[in-house]
C-alpha positions as CSV (number, residue, x, y, z in Angstrom):
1,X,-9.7,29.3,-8.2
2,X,-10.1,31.2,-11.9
3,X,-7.4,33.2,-11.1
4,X,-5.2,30.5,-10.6
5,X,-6.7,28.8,-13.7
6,X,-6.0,32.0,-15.6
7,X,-2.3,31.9,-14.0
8,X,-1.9,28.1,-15.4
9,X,-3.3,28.5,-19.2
10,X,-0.6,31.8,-19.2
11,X,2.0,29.5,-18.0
12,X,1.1,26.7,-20.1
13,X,1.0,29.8,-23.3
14,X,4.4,30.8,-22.6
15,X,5.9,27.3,-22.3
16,X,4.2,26.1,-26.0
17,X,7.7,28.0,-27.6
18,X,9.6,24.6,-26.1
19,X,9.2,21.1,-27.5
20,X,7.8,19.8,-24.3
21,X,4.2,20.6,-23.6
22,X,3.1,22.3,-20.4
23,X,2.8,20.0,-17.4
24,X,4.1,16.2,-17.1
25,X,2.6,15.3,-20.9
26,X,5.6,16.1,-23.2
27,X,5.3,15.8,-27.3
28,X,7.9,15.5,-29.9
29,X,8.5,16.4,-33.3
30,X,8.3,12.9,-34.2
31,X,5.1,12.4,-32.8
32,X,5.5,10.6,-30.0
33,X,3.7,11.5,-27.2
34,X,4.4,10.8,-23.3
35,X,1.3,10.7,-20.6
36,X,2.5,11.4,-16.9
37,X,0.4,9.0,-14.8
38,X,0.5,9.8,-11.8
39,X,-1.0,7.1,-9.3
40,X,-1.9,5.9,-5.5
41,X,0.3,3.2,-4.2
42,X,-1.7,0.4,-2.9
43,X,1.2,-1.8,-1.4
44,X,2.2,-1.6,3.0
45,X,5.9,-2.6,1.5
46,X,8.4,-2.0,-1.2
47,X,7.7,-5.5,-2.0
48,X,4.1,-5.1,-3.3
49,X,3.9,-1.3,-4.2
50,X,1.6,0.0,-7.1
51,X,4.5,0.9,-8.9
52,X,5.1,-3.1,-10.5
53,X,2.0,-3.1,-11.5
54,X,1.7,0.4,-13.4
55,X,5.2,-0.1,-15.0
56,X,3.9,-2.9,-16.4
57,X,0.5,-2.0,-17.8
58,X,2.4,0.7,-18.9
59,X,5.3,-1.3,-21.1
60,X,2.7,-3.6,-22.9
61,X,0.5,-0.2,-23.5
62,X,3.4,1.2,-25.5
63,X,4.5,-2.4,-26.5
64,X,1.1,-2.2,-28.4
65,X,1.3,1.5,-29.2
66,X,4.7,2.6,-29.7
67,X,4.1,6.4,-30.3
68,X,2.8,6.8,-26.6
69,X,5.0,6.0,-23.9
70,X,3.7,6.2,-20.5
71,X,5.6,8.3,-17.2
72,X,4.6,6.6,-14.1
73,X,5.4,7.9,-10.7
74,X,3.7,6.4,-7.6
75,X,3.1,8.5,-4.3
76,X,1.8,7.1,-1.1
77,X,-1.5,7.8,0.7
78,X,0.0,10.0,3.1
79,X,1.7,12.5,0.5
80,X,-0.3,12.3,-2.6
81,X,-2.8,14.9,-2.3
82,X,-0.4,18.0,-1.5
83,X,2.2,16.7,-3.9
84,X,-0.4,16.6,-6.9
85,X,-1.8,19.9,-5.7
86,X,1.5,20.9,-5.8
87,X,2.2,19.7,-9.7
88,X,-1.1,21.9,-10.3
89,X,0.1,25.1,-8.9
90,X,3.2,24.9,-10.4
91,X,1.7,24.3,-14.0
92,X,3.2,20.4,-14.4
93,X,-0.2,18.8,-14.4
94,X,-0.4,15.5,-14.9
95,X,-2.3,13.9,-18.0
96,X,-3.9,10.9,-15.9
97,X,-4.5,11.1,-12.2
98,X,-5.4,8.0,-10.0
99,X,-6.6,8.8,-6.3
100,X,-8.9,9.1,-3.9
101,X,-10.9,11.9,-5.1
102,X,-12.1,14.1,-8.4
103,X,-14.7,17.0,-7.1
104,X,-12.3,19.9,-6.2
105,X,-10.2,19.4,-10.0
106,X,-13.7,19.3,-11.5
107,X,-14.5,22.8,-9.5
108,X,-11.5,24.3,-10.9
109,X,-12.4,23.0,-14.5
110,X,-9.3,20.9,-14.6
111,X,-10.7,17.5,-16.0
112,X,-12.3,15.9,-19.3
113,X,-15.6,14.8,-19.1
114,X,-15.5,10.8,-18.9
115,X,-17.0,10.1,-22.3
116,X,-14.3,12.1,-23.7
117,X,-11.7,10.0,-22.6
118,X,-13.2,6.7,-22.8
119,X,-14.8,4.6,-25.2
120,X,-18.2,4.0,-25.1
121,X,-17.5,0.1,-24.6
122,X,-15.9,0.9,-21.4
123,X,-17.9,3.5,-19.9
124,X,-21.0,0.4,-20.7
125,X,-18.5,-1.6,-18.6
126,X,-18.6,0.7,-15.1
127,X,-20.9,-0.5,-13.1
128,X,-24.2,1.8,-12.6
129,X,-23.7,3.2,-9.0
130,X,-20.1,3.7,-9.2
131,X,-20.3,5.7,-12.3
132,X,-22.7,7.8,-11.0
133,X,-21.2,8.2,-8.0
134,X,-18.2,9.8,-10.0
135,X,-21.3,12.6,-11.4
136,X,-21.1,16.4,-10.7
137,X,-24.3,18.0,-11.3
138,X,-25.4,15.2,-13.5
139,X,-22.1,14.9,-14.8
140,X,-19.6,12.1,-15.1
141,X,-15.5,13.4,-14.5
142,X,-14.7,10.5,-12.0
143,X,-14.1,7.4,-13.2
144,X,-14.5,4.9,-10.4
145,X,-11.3,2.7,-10.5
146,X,-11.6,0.4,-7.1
147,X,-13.9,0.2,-4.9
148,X,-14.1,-1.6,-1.0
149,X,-15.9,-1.6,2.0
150,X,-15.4,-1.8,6.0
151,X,-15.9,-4.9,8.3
152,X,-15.3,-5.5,11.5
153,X,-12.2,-7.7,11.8
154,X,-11.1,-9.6,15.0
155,X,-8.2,-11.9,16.1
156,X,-10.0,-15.2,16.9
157,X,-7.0,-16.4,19.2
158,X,-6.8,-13.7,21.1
159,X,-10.5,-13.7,21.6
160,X,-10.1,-17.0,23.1
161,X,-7.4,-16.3,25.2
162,X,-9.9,-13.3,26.7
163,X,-12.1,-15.8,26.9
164,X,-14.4,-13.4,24.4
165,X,-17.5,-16.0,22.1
166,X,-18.1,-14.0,19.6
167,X,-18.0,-10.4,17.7
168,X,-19.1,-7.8,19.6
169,X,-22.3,-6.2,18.2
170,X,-22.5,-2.9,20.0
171,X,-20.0,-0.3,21.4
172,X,-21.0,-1.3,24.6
173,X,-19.4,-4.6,23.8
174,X,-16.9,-3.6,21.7
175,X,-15.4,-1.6,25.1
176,X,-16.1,-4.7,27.1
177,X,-14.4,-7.1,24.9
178,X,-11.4,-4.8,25.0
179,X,-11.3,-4.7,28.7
180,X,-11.0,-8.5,28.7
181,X,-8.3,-8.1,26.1
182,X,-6.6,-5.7,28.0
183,X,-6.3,-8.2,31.5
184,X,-5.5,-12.0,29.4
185,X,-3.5,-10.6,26.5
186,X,-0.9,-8.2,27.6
187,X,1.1,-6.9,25.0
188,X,-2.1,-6.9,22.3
189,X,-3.4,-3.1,21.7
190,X,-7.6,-4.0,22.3
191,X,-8.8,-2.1,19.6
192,X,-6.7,-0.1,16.8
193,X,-8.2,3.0,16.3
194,X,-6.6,5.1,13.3
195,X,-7.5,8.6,13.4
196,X,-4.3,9.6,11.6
197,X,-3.5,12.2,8.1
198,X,-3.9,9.0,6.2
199,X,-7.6,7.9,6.8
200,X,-8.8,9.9,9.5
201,X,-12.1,10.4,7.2
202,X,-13.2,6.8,6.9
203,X,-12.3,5.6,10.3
204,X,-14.4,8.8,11.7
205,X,-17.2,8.5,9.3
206,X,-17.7,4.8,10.5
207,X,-18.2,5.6,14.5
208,X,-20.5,8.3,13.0
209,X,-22.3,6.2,10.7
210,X,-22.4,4.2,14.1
211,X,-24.5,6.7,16.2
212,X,-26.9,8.0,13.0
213,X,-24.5,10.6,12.4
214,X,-22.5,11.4,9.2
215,X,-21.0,14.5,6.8
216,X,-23.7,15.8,5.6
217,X,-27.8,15.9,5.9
218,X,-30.4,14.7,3.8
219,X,-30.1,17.8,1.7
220,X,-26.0,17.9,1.6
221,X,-24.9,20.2,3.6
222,X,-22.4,19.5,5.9
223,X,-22.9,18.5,9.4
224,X,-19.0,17.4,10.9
225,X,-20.6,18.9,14.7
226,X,-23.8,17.5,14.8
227,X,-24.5,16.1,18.2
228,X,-24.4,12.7,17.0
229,X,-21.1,13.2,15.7
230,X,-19.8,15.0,18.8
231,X,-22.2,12.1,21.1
232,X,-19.5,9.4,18.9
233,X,-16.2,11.0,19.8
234,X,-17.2,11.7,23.2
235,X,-17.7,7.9,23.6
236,X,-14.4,6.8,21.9
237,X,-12.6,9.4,24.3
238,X,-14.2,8.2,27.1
239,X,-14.3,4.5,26.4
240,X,-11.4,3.6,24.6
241,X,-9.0,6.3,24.8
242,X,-8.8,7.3,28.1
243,X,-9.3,3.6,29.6
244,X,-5.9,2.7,27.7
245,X,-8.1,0.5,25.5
246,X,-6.4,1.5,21.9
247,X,-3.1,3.7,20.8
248,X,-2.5,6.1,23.1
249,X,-3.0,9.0,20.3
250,X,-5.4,7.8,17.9
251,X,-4.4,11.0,15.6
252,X,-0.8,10.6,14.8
253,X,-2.1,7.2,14.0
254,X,-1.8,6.1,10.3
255,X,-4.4,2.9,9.0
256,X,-1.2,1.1,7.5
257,X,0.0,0.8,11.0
258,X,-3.0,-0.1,12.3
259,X,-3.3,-3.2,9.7
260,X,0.2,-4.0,10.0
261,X,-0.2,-4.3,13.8
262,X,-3.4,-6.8,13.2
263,X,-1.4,-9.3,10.6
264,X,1.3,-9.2,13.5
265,X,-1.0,-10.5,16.2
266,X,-0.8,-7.2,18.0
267,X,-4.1,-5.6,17.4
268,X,-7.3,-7.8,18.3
269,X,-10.0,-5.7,16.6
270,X,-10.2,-2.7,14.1
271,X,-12.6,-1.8,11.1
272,X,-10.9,-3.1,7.9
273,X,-10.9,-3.6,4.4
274,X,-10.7,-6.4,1.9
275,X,-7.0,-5.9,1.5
276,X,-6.1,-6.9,5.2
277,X,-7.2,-10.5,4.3
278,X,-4.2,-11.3,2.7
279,X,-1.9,-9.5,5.2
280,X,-3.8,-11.6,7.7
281,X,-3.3,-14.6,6.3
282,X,0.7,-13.7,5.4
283,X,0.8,-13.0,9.3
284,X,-0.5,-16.6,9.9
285,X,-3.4,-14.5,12.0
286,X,-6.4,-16.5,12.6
287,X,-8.8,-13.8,11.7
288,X,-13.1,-13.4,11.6
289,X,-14.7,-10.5,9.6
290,X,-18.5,-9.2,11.1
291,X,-20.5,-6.5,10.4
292,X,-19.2,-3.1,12.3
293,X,-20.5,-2.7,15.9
294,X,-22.7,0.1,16.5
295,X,-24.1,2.0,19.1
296,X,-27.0,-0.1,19.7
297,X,-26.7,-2.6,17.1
298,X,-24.6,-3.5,14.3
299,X,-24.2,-1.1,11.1
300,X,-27.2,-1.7,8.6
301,X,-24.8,0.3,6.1
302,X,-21.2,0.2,6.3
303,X,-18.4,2.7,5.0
304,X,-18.0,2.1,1.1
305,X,-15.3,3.6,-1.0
306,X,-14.3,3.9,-4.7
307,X,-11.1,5.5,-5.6
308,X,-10.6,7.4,-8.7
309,X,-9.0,7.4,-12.3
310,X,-9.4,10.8,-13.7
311,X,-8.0,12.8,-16.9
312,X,-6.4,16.6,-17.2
313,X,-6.8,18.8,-19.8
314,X,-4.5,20.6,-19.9
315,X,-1.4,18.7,-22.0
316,X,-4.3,18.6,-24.9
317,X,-3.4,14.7,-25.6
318,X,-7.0,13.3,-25.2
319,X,-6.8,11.3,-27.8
320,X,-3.6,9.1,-26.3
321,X,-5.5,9.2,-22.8
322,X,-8.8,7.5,-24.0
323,X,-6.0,4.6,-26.0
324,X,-4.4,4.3,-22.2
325,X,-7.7,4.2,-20.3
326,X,-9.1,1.8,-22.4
327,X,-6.2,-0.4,-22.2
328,X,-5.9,0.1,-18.2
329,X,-9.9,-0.7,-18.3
330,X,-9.3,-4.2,-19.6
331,X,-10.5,-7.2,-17.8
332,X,-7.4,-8.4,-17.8
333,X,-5.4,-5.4,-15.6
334,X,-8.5,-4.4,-13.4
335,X,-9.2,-8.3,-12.6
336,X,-4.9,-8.5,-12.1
337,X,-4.8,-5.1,-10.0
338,X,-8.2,-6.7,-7.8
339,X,-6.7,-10.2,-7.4
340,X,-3.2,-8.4,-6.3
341,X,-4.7,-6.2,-3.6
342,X,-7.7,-8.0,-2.7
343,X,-10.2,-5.2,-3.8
344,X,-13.2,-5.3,-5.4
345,X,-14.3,-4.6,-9.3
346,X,-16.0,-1.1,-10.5
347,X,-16.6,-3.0,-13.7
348,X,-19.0,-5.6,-14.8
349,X,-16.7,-7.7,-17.1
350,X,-14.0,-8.0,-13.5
351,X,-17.1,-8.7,-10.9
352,X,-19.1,-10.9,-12.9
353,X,-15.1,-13.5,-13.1
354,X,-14.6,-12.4,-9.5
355,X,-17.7,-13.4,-8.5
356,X,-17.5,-16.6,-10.5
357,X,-14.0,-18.2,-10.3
358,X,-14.4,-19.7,-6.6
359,X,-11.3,-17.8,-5.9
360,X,-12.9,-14.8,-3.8
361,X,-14.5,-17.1,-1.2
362,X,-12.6,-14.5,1.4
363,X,-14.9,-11.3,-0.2
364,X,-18.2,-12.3,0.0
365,X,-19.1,-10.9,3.3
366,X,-17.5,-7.5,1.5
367,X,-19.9,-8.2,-1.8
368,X,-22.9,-8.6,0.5
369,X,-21.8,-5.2,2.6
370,X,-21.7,-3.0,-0.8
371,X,-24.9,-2.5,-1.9
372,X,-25.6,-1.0,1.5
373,X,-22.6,1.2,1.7
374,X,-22.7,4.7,2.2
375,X,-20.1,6.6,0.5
376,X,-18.2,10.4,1.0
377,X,-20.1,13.3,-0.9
378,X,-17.9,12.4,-3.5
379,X,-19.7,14.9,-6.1
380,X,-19.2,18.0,-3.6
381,X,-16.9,20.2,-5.0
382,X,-15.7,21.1,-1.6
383,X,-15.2,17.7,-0.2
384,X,-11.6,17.2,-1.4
385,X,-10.6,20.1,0.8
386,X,-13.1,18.8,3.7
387,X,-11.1,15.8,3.9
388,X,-8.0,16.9,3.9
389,X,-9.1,18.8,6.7
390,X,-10.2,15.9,8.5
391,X,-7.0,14.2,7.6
392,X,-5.3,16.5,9.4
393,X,-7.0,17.7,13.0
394,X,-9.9,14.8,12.8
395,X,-8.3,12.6,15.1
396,X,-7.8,15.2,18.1
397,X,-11.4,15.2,18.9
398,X,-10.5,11.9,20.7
399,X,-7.8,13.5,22.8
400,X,-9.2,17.3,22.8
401,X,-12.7,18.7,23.2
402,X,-14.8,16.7,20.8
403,X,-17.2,19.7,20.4
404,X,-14.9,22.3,19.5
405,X,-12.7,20.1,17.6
406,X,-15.5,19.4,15.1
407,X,-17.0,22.7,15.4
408,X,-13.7,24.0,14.2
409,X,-13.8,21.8,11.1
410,X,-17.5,22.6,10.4
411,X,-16.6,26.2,10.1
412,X,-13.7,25.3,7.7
413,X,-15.9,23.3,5.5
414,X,-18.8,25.7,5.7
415,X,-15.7,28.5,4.3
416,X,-15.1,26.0,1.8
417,X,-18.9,25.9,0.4
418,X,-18.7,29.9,0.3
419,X,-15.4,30.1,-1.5
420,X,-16.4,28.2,-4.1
């Protein structure tokens, strides 16, 4: 990692002879500066993408501050972890990064420190647990940006039609619900189980979660083939995948299309977030949220996740970035950017009208669910690579050997802890 570091900051040395700084920042002799954001797309269409909303915050930015004009370029889920990783290596670093995780750029001593690039009004603004929970060793690089949790959400029609009272509470149910589905609703997949590149980490950590396994112990270390984990896979195998109960590979099976199948009447139940409400209700789906079935009772703490704003170092415009994220940081994008996708607020200002308008009627089984949520090791410098290993073989354990699958990834992320 220093070597590659070293490699950058030579790279970066060599390029200072041009007007445009090293990486997506560029400068001029006139003193206008531009800040590459680079950013997560939030949108399942063309229609509602990420990138409306960023051009926009970005024009009134420079609207208000005319010597800093703002590069914004949108990446999906699916690609935007190897293409950033990607601008790294190749020494065009972005100035401001929004995604899904922070640890590994903190590991390679990439990032500002978050009271270097925010004001002290805003950082008083982040509320308490997600602000700590963007902390390495005590210190704050993440900057939480969204934040969400999982539910259980089912089709009450086609519940009917299977003749089905209420949410299940257990797996036991959950598989017996979906056998009824299976006979009195031909055509609807039972359960929608996403295992694909693009969330294979959440949708794993929940049937986990589900059997009083998880990541990592009580001391961090990481535990992906602990027999609970293994015991949870095993079941879904068994239970749902093999009975013809959900897709018929889980792992080349991506969330969006999992949600997208739901708001089309064509899934009955899958774990979901706040932004499927909306897309359920565009489909005209009649739809019931619960707490997420477990293996003898329902979760006492669900999934919870925070995505990320965070700020490079390496264009040297801190100065412009602390202007922009204070300006992103406003009420009135993060309660526009919330409303748009149906997430909920990391910042006091944004809950406190969220949870006050009567508009959010929809998210208060999610606002209830937080406070219990258990979140990634977000503050492990390895974890970033972790997932991505996830991402990417996770979802075989339902199709392969559960044990060696996840052994195989335990001995990746226990590499990962030594390499760093």
């Amino acid at each position: 990692m220093n070597k590659r570091i070293l490699a950058l900051s030579a790279a970066c040395a060599i390029g200072a002879l041009t007007l445009t700084a090293c990486g997506g920042g560029g400068g001029s002799a006139d003193g206008e500066v531009t800040l590459k954001l680079v950013a997560a797309d939030y949108g399942d269409k063309a229609s509602n993408s990420s990138t409306a909303y960023w051009q926009d915050v970005a024009k009134r930015f420079t609207a208000a501050n005319p010597k800093i004009k703002i590069d914004v370029q949108v990446i999906n889920w699916n690609d935007i972890d190897a293409q950033v990783k990607t601008m790294i290596q190749s020494g065009n670093v972005p100035d401001v990064l929004q995604t899904g995780g922070y640890a590994d750029k903190v590991a390679d001593r990439l990032l500002h420190k978050a009271d270097e690039v925010l004001s002290e009004k805003t950082r008083a603004n982040l509320i308490d647990s997600f602000a700590q929970a963007g902390e390495v060793d005590g210190t704050q690089y993440g900057i939480p940006f969204v934040s969400s949790a999982r539910a259980l959400f089912y089709n009450k029609d086609v519940f009917a039609k299977a003749g089905i009272t209420e949410a299940p509470r257990t797996w036991d149910e959950v598989a017996a619900a979906a056998e009824k589905i299976k006979a009195k609703a031909p055509g609807v997949t039972p359960y929608a189980l996403p295992l694909g590149p693009e969330e294979a980490q959440g949708e794993s950590l929940i049937w986990e979660l589900g059997n009083g396994g998880g990541y990592t112990d009580g001391e961090g270390k990481y535990t992906l083939d602990s027999k609970a984990n293994v015991e949870a896979f095993s079941w879904l195998k068994s239970h749902l995948v093999e009975p013809g109960l959900t897709y018929a590979n889980p792992a080349t099976t991506d969330r969006k299309t999992a949600f997208a199948d739901f708001a089309a009447g064509k899934a009955a139940m899958l774990n979901g977030h706040p932004s499927l409400i909306q897309m359920a209700k565009d489909g005209k789906v009649d739809y019931g949220v619960a707490p997420i079935p477990g293996r003898s009772s329902v979760l006492t703490s669900t999934l919870g996740v925070a995505d990320w704003m965070m700020a490079f170092k390496d264009n040297g415009h801190q100065e412009e970035i602390r202007k922009f994220l204070d300006f992103a940081y406003s009420k009135e994008n993060t309660l526009k950017f919330n409303e748009t996708y149906n997430l909920m607020p990391v910042t006091e200002d944004t809950l406190k009208e969220m949870t006050g308008n009567g508009k959010h009627q929809d998210l208060e089984p999610f606002f209830e669910l937080l406070p219990n949520a258990v979140f990634y090791p977000l503050g492990d410098t390895t974890w970033d690579v972790v997932s991505a290993e996830i991402k990417k073989s996770g979802g075989t354990a339902v199709s392969g050997d559960p044990a060696k699958v996840l052994g195989e990834l335990q001995k990746k992320a226990q590499d990962a802890v030594a390499d760093q």
